[in-house]
PDB file with SEQRES, HELIX, SHEET and CRYST1 records, atoms N, CA, C and O in Angstrom:
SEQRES   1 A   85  UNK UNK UNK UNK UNK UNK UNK UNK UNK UNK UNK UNK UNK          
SEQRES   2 A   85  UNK UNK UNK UNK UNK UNK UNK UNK UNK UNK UNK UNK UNK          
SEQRES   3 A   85  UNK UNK UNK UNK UNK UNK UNK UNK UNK UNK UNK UNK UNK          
SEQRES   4 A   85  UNK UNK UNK UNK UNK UNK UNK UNK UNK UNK UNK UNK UNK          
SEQRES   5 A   85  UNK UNK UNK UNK UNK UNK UNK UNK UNK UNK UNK UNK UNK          
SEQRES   6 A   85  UNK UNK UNK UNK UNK UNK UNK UNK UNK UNK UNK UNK UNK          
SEQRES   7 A   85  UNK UNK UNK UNK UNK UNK UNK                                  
HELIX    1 AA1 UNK A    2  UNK A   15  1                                  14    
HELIX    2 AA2 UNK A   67  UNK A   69  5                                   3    
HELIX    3 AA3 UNK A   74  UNK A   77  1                                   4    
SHEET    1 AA1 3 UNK A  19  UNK A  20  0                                        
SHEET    2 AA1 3 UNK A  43  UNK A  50 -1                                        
SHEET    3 AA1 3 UNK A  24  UNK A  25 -1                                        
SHEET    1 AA2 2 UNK A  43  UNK A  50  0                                        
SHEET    2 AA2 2 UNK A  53  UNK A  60 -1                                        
CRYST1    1.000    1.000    1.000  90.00  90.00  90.00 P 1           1          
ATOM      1  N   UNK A   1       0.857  -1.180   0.000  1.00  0.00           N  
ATOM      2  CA  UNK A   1       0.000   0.000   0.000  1.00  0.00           C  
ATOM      3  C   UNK A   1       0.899   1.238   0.000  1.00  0.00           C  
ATOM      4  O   UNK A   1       1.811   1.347   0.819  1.00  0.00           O  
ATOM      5  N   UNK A   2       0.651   2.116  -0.870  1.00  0.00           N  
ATOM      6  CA  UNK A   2       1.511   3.351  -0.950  1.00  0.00           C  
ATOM      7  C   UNK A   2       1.762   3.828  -0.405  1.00  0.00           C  
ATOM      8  O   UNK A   2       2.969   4.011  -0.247  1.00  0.00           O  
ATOM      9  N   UNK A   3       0.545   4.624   0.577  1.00  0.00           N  
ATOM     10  CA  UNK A   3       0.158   5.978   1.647  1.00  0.00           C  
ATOM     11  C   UNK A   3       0.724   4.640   3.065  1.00  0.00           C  
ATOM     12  O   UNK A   3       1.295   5.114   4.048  1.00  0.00           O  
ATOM     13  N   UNK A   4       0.573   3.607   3.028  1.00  0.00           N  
ATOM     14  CA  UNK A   4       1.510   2.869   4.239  1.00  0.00           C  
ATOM     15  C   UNK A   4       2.948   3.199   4.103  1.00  0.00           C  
ATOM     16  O   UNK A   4       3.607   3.114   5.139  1.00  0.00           O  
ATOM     17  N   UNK A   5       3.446   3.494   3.215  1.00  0.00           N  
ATOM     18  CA  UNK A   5       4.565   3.535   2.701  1.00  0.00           C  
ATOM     19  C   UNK A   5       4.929   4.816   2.959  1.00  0.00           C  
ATOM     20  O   UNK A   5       5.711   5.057   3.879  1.00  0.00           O  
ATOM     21  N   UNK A   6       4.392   5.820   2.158  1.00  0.00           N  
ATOM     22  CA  UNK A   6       4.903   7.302   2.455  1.00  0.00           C  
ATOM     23  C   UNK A   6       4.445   7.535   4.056  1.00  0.00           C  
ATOM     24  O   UNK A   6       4.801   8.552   4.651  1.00  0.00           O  
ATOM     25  N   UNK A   7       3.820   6.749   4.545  1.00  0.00           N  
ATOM     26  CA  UNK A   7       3.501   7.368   6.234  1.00  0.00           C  
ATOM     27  C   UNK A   7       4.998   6.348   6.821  1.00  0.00           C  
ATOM     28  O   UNK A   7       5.726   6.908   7.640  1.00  0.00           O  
ATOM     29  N   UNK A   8       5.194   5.599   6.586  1.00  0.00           N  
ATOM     30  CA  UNK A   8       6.228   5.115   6.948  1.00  0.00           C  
ATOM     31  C   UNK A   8       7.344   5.966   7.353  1.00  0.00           C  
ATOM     32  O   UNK A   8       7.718   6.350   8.461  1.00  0.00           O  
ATOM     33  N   UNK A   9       7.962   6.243   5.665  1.00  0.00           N  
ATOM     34  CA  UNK A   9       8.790   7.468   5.459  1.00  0.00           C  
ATOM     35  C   UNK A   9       8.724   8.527   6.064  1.00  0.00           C  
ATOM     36  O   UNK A   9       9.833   8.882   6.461  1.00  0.00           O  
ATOM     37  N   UNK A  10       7.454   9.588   6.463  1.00  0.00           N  
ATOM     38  CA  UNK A  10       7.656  10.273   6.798  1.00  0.00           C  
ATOM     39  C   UNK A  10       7.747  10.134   8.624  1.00  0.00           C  
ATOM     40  O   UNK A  10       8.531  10.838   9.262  1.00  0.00           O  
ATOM     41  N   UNK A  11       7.099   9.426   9.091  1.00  0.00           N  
ATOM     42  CA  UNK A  11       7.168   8.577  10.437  1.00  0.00           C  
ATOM     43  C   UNK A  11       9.113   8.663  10.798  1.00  0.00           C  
ATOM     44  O   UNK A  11       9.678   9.410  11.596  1.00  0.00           O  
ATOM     45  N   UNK A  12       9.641   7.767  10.014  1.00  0.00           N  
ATOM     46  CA  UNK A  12      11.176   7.878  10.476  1.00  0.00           C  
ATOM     47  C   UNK A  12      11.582   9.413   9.946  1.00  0.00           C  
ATOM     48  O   UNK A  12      12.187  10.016  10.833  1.00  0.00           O  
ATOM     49  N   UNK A  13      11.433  10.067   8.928  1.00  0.00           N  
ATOM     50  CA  UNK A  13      11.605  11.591   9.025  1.00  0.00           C  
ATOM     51  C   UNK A  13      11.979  12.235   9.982  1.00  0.00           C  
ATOM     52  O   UNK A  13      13.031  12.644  10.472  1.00  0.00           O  
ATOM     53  N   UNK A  14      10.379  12.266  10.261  1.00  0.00           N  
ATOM     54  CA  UNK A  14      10.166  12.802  11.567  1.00  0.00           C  
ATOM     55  C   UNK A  14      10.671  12.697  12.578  1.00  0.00           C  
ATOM     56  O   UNK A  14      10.425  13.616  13.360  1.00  0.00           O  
ATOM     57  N   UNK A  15      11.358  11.872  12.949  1.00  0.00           N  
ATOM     58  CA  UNK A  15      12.118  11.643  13.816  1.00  0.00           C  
ATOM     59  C   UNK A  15      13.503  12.481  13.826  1.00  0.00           C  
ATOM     60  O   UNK A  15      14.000  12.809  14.903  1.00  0.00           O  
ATOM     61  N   UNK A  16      13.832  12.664  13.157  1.00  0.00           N  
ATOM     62  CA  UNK A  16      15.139  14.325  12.911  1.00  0.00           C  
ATOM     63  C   UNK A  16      14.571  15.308  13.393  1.00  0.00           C  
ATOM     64  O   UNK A  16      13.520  15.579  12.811  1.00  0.00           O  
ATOM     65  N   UNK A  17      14.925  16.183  14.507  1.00  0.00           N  
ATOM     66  CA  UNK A  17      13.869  17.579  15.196  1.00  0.00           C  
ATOM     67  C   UNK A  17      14.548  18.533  13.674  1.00  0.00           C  
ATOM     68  O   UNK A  17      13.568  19.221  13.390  1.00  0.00           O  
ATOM     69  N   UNK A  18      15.239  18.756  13.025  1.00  0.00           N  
ATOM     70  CA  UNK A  18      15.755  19.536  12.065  1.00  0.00           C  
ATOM     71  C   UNK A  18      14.934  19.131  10.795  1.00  0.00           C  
ATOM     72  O   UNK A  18      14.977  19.980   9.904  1.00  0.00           O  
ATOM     73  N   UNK A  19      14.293  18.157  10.561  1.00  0.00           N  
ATOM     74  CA  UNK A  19      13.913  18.058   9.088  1.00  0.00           C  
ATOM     75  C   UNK A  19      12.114  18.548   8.787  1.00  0.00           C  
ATOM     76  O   UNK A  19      11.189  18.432   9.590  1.00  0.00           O  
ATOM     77  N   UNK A  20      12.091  18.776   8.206  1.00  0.00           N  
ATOM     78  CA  UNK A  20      10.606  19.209   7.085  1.00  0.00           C  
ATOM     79  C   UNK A  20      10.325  18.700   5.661  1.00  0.00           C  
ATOM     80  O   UNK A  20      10.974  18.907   4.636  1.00  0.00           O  
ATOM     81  N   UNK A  21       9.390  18.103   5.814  1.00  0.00           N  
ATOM     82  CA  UNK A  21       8.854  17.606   4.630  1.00  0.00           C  
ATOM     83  C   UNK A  21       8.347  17.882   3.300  1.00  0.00           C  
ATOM     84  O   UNK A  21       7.379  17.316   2.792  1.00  0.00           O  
ATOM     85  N   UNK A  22       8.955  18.655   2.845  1.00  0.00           N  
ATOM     86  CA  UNK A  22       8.241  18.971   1.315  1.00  0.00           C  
ATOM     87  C   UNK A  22       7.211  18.338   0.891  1.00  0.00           C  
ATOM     88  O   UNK A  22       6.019  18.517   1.143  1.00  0.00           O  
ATOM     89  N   UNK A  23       7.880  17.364   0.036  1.00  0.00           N  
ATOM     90  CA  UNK A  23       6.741  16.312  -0.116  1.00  0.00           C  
ATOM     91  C   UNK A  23       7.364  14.509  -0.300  1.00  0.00           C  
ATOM     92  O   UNK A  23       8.487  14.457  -0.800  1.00  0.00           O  
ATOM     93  N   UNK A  24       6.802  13.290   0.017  1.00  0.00           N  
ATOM     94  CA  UNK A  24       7.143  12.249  -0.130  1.00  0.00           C  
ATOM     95  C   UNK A  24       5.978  11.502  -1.461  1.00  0.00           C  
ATOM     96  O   UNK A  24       4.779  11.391  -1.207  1.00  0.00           O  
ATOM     97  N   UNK A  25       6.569  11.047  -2.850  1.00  0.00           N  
ATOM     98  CA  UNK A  25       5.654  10.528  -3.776  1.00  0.00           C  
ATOM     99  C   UNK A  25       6.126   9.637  -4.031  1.00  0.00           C  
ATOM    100  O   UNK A  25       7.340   9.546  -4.214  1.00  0.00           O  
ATOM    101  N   UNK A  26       5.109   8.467  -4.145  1.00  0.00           N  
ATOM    102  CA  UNK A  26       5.070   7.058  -5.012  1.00  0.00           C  
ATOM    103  C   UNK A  26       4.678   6.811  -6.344  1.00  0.00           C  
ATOM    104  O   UNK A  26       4.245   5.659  -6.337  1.00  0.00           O  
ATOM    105  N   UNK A  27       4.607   7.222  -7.352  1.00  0.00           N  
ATOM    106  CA  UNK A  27       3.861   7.986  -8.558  1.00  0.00           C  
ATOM    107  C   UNK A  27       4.597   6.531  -9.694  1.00  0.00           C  
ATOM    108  O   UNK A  27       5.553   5.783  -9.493  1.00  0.00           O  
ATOM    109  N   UNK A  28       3.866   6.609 -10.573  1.00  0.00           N  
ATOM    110  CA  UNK A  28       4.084   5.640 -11.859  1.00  0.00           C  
ATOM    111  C   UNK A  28       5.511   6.561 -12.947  1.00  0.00           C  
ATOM    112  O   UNK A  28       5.503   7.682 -13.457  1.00  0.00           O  
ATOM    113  N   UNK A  29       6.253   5.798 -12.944  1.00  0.00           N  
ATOM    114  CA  UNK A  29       7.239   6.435 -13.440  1.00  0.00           C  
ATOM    115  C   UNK A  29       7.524   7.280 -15.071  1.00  0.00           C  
ATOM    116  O   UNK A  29       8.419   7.853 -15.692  1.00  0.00           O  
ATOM    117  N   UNK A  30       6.360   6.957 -15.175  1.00  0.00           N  
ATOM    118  CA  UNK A  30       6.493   7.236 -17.028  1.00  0.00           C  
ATOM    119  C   UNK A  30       5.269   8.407 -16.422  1.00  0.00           C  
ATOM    120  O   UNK A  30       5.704   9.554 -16.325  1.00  0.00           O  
ATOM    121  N   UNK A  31       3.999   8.226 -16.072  1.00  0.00           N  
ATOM    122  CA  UNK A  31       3.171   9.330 -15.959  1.00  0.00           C  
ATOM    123  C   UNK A  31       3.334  10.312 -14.755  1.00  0.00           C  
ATOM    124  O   UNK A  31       2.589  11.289 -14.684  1.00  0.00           O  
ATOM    125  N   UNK A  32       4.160  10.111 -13.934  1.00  0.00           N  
ATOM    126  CA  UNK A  32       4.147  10.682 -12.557  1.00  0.00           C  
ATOM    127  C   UNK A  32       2.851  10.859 -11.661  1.00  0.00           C  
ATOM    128  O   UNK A  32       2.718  11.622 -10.705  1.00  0.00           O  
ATOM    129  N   UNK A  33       1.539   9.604 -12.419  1.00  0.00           N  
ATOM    130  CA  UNK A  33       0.727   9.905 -11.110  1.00  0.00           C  
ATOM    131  C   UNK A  33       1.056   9.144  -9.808  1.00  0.00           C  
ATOM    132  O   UNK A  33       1.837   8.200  -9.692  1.00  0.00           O  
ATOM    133  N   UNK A  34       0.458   9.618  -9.040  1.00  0.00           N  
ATOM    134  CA  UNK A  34       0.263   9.093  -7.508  1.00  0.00           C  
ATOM    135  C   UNK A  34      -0.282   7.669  -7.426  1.00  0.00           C  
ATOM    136  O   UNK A  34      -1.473   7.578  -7.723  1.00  0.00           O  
ATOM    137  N   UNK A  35       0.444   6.347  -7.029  1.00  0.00           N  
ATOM    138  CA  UNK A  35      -0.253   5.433  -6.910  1.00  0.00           C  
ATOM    139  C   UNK A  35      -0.952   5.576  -5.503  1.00  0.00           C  
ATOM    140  O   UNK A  35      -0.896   6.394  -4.585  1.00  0.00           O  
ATOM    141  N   UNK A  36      -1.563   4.532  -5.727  1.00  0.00           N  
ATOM    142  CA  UNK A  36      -2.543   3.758  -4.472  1.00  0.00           C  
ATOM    143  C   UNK A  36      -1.861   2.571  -3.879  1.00  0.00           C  
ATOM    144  O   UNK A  36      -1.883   2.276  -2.684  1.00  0.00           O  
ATOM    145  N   UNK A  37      -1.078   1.731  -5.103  1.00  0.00           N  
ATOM    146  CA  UNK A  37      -0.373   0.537  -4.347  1.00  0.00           C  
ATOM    147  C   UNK A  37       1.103   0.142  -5.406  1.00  0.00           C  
ATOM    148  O   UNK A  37       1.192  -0.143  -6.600  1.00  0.00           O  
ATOM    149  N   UNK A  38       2.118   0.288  -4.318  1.00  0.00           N  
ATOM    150  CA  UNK A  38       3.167  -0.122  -4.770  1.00  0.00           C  
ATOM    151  C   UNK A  38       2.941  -1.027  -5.632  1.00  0.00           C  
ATOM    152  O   UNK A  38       2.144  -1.965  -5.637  1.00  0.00           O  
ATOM    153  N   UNK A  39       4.396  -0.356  -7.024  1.00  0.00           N  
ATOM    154  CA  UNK A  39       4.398  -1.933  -7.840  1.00  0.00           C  
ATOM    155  C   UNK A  39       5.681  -1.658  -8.358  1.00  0.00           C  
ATOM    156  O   UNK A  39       6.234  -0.581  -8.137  1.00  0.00           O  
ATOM    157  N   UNK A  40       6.459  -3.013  -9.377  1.00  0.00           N  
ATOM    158  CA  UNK A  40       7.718  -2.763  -9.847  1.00  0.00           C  
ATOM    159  C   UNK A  40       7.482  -1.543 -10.347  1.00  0.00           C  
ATOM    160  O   UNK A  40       6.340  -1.159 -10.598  1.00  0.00           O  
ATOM    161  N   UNK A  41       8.666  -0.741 -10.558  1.00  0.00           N  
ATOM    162  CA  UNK A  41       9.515   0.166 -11.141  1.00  0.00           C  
ATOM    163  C   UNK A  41       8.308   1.387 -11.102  1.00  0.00           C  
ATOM    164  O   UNK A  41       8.009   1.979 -12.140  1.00  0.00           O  
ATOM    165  N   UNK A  42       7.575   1.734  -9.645  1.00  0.00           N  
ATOM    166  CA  UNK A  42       7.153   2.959  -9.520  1.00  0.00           C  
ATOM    167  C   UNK A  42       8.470   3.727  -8.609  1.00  0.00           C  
ATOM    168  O   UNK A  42       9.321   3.321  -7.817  1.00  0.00           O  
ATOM    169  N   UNK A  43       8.010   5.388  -9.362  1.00  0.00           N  
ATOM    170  CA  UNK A  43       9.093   6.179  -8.585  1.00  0.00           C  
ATOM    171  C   UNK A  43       8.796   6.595  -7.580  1.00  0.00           C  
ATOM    172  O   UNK A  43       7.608   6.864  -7.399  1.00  0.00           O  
ATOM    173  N   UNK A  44       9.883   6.840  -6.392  1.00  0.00           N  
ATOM    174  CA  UNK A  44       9.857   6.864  -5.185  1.00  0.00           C  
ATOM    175  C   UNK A  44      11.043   8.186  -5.065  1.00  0.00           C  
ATOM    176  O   UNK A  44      12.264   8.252  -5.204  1.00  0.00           O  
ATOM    177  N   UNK A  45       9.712   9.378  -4.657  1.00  0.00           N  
ATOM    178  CA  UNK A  45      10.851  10.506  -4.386  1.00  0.00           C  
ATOM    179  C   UNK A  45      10.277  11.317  -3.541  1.00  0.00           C  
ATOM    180  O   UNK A  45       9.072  11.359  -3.291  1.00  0.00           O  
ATOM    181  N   UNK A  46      11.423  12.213  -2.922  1.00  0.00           N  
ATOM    182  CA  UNK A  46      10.954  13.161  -1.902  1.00  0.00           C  
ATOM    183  C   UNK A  46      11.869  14.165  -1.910  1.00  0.00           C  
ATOM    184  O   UNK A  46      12.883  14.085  -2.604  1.00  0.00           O  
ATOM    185  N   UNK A  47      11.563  15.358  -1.029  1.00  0.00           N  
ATOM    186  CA  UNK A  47      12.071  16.857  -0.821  1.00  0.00           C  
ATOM    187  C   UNK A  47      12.284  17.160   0.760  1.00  0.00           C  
ATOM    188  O   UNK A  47      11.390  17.922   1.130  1.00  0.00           O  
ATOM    189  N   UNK A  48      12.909  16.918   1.506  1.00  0.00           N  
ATOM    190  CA  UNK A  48      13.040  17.653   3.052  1.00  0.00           C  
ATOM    191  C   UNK A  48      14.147  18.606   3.230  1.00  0.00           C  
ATOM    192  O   UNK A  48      15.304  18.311   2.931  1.00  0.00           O  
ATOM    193  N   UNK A  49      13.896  19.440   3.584  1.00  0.00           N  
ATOM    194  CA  UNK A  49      14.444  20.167   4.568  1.00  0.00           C  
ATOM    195  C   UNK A  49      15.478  20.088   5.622  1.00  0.00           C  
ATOM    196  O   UNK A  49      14.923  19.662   6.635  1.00  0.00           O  
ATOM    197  N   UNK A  50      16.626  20.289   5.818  1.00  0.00           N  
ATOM    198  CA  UNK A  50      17.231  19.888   7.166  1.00  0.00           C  
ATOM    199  C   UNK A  50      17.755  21.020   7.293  1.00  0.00           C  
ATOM    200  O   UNK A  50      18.556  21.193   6.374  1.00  0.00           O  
ATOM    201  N   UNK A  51      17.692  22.049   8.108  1.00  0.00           N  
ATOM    202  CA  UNK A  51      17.626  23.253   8.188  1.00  0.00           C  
ATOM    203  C   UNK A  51      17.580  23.846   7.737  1.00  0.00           C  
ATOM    204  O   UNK A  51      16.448  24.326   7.674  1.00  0.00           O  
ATOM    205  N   UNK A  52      18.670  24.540   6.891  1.00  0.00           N  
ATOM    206  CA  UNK A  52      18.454  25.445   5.951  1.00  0.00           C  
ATOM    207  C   UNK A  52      18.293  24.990   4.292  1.00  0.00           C  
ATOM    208  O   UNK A  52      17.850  25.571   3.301  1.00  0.00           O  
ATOM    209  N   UNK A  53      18.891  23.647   4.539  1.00  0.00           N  
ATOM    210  CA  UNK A  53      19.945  22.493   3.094  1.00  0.00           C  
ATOM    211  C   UNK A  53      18.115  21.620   2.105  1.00  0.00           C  
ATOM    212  O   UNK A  53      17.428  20.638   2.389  1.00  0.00           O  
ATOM    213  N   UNK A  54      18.055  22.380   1.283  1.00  0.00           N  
ATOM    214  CA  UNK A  54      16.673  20.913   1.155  1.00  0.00           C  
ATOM    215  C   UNK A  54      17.566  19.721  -0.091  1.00  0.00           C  
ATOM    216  O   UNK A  54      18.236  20.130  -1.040  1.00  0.00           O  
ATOM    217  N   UNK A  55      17.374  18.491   0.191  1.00  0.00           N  
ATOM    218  CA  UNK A  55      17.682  17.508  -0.137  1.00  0.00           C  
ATOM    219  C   UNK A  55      16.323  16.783  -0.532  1.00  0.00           C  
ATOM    220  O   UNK A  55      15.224  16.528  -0.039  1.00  0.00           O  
ATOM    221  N   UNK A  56      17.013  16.607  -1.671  1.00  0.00           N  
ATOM    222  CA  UNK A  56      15.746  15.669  -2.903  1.00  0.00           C  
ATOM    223  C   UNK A  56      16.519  14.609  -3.318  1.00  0.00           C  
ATOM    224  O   UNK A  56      17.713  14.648  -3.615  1.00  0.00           O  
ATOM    225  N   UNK A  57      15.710  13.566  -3.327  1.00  0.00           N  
ATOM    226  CA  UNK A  57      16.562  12.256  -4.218  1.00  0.00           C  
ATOM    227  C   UNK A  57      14.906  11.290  -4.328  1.00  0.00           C  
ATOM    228  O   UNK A  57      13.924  11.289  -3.585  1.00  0.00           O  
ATOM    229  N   UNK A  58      15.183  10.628  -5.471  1.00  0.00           N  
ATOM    230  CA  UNK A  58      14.411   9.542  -5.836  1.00  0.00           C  
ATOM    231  C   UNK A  58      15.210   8.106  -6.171  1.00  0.00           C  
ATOM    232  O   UNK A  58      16.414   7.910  -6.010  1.00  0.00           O  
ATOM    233  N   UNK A  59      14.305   7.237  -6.637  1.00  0.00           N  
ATOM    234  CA  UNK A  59      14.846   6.190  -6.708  1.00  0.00           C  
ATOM    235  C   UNK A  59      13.329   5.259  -7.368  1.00  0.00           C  
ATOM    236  O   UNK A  59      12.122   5.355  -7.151  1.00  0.00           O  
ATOM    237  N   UNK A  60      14.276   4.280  -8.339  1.00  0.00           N  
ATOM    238  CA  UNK A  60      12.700   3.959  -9.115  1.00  0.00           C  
ATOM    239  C   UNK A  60      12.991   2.139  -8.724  1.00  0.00           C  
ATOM    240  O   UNK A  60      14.065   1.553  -8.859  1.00  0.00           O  
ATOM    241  N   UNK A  61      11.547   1.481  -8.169  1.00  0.00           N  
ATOM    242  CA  UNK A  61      11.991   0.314  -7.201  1.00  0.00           C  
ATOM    243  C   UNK A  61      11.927  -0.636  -8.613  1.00  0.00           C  
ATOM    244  O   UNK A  61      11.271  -0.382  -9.623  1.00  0.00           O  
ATOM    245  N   UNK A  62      12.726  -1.696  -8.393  1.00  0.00           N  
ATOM    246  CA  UNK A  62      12.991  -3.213  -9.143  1.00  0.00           C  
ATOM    247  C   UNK A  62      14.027  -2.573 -10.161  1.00  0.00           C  
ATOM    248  O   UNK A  62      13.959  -3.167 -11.237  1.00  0.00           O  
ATOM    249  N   UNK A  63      15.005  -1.507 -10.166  1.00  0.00           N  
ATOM    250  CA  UNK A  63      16.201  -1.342 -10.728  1.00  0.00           C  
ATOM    251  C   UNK A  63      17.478  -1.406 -10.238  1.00  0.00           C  
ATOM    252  O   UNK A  63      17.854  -0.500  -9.493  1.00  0.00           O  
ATOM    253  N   UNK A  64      18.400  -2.533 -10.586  1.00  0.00           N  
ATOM    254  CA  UNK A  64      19.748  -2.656 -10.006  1.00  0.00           C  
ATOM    255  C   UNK A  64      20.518  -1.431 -10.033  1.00  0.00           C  
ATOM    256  O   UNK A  64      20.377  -0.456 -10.771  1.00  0.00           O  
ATOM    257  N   UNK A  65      21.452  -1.663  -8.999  1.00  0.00           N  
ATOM    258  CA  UNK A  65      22.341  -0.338  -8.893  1.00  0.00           C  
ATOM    259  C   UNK A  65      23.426  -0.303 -10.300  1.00  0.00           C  
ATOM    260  O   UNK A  65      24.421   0.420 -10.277  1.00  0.00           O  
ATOM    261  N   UNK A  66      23.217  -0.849 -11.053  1.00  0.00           N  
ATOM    262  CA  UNK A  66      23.913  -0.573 -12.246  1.00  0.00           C  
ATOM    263  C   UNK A  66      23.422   0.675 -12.969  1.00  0.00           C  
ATOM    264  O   UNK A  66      23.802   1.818 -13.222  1.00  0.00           O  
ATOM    265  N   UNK A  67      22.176  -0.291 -13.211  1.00  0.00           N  
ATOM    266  CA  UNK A  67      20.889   1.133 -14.082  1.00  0.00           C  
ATOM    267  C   UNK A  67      20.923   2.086 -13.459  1.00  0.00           C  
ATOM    268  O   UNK A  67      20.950   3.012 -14.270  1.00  0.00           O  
ATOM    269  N   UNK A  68      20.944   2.536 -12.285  1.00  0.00           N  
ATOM    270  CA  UNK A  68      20.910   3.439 -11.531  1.00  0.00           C  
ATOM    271  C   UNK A  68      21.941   4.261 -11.844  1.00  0.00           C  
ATOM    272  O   UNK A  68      21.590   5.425 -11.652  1.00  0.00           O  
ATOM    273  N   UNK A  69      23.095   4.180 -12.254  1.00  0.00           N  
ATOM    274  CA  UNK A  69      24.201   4.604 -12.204  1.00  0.00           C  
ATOM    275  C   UNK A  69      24.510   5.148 -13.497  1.00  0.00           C  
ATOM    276  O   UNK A  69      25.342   6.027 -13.718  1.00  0.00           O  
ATOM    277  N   UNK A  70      23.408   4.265 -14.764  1.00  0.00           N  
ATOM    278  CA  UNK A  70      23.916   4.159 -16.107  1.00  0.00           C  
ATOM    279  C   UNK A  70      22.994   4.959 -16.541  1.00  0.00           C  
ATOM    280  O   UNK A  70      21.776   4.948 -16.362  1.00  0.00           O  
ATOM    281  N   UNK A  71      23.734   5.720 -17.179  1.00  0.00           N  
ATOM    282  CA  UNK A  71      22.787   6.623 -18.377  1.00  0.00           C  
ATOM    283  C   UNK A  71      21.964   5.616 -19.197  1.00  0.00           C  
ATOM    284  O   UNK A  71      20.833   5.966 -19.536  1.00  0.00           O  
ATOM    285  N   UNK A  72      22.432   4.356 -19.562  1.00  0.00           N  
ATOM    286  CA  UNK A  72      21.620   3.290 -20.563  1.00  0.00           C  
ATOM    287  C   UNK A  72      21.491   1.984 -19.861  1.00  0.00           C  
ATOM    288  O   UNK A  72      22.280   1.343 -19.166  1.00  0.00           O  
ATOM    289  N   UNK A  73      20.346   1.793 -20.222  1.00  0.00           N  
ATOM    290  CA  UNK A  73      20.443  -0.142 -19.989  1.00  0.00           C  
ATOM    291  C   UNK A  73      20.895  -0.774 -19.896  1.00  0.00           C  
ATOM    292  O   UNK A  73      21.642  -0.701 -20.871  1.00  0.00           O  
ATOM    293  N   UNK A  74      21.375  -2.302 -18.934  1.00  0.00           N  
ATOM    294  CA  UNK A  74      22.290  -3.059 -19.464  1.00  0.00           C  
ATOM    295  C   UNK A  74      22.120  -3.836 -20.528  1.00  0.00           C  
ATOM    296  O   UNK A  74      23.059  -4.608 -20.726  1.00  0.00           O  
ATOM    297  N   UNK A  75      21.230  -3.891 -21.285  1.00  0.00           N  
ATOM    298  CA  UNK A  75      20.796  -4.642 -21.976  1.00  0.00           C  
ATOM    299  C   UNK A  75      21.484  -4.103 -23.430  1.00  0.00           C  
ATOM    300  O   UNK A  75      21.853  -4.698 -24.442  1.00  0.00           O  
ATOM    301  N   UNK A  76      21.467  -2.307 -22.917  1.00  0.00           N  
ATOM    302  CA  UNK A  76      21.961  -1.647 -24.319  1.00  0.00           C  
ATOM    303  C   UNK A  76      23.340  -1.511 -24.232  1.00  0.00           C  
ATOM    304  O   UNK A  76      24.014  -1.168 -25.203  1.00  0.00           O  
ATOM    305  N   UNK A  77      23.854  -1.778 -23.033  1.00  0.00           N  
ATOM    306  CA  UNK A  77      25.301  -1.591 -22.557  1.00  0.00           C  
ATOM    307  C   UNK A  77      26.024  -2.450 -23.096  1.00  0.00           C  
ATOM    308  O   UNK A  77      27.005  -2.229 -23.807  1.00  0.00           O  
ATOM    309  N   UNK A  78      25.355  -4.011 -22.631  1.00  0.00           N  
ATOM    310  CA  UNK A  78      26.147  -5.220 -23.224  1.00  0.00           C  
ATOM    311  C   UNK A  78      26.130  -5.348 -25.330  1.00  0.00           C  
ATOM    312  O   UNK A  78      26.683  -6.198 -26.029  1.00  0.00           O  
ATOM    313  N   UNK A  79      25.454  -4.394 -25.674  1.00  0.00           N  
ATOM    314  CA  UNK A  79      25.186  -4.509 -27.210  1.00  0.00           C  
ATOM    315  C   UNK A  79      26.103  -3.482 -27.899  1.00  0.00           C  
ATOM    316  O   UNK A  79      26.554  -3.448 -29.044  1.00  0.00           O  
ATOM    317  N   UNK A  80      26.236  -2.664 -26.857  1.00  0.00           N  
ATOM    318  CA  UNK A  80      27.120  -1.552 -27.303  1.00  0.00           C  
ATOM    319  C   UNK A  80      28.431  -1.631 -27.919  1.00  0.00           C  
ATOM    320  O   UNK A  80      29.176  -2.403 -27.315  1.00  0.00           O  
ATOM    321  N   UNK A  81      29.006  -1.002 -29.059  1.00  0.00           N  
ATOM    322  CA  UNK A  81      30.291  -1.460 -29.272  1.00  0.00           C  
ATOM    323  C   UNK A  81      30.750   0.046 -29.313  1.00  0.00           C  
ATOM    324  O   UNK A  81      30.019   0.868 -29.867  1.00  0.00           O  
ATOM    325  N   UNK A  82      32.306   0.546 -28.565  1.00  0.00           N  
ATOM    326  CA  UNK A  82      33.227   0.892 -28.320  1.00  0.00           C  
ATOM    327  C   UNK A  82      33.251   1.913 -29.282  1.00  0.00           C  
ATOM    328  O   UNK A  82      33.320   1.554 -30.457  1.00  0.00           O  
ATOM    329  N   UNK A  83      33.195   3.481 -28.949  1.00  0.00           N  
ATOM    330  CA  UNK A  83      33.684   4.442 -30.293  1.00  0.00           C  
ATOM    331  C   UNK A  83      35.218   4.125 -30.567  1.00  0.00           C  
ATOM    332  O   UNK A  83      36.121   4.030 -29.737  1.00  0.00           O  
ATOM    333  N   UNK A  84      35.269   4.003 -31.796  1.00  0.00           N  
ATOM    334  CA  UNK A  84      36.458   4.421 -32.707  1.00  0.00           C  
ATOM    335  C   UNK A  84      37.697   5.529 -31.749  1.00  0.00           C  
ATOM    336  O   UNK A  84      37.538   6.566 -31.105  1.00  0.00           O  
ATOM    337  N   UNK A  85      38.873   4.712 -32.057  1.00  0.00           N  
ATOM    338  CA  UNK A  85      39.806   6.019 -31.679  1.00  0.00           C  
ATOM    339  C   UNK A  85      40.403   6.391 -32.305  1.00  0.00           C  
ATOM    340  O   UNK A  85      41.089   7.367 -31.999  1.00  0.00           O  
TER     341      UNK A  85                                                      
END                                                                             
């Protein structure tokens, strides 16, 4: 369940007396709506506050830390051949 999820999140948040919540979203990654219930590869992002500093990061769930890292796929990575030198 989503809103179990973002209450989660913001639950341990909250727990920092310095932080504020912008906002915490579970949203479908291609449309950015708001789900109702977690599923693979919805995005998971948020905005807080820690005093003065606001810190944003997302993260999109059922992607290895490769993809994460890679501008491309591994799928397009392993197909890829090498520019010319």
């Amino acid at each position: 369940d989503a809103e179990k999820l973002r209450n989660e999140m913001a639950k341990l948040i909250g727990k920092e007396p310095l932080a504020t919540i912008d906002y915490i979203s579970i949203a479908d990654n291609e449309t950015l709506e708001e789900l109702k219930e977690v599923r693979p590869s919805a995005l998971v992002s948020l905005a807080v506050k820690i005093g003065k500093t606001r810190l944003i990061d997302n993260v999109v769930f059922g992607m290895s830390a490769y993809s994460l890292t890679s501008p491309i796929s591994p799928s397009i990575a392993r197909k890829a051949k090498p520019a010319p030198r």
